[in-house]
VOPAGU-2260 file (C-alpha; in pm, 1 decimal, decimal comma):
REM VOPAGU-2260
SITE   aa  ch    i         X         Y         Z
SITE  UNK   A    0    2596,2    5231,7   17247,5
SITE  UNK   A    1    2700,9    5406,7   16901,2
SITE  UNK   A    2    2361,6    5398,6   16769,0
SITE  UNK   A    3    2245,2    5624,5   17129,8
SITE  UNK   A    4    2580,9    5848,2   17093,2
SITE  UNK   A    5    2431,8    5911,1   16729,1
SITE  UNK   A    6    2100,5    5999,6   16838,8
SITE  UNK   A    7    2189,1    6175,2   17124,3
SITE  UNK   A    8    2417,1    6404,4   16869,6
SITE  UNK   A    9    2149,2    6414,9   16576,2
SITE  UNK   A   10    1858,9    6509,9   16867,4
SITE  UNK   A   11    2164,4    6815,5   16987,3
SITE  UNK   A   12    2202,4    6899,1   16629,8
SITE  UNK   A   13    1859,1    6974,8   16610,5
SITE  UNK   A   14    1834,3    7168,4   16902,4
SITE  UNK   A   15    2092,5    7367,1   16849,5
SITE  UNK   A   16    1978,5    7431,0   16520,7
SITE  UNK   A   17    1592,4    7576,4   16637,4
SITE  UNK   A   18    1805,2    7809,3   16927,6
SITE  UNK   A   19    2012,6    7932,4   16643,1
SITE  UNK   A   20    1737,3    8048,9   16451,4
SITE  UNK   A   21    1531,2    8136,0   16716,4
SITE  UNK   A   22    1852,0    8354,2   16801,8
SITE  UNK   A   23    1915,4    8556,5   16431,6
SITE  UNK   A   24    1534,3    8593,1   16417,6
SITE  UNK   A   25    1555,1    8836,6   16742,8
SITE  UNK   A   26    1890,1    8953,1   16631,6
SITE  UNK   A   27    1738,8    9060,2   16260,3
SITE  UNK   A   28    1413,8    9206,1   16407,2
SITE  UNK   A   29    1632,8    9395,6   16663,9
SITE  UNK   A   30    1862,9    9528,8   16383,8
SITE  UNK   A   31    1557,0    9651,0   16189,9
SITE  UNK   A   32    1389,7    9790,5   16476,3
SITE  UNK   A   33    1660,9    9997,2   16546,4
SITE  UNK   A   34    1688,8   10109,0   16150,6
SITE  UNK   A   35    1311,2   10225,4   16213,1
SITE  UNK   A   36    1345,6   10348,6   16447,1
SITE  UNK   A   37    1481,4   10694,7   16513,6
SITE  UNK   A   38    1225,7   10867,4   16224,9
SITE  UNK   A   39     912,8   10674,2   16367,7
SITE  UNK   A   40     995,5   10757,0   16719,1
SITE  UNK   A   41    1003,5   11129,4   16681,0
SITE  UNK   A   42     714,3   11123,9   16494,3
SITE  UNK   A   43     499,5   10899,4   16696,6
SITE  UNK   A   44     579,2   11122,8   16993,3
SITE  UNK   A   45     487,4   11428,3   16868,3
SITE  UNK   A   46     168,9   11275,2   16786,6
SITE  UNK   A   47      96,2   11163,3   17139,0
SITE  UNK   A   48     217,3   11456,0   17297,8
């Protein structure tokens, strides 16, 4: 039974490791998007407009 508990925590470990990069990539991106943002949007609406 310890050697499952120890999988079963080393198989979490792992997940929770790919969700918490997952995670800060879409926080980083988001944070950069919004630094981008406010010049390239005016810009890129005049030009459609």
């Amino acid at each position: 039974m310890a050697n499952l508990k120890s999988i079963g925590r080393f198989f979490i470990f792992i997940v929770g490791g790919l969700v918490a990069i997952i995670v800060g990539s879409f926080m980083i991106r988001g944070t950069m998007h919004m630094w981008d943002n406010p010049d390239s949007d005016k810009k890129s609406d005049k030009n459609n407009d």
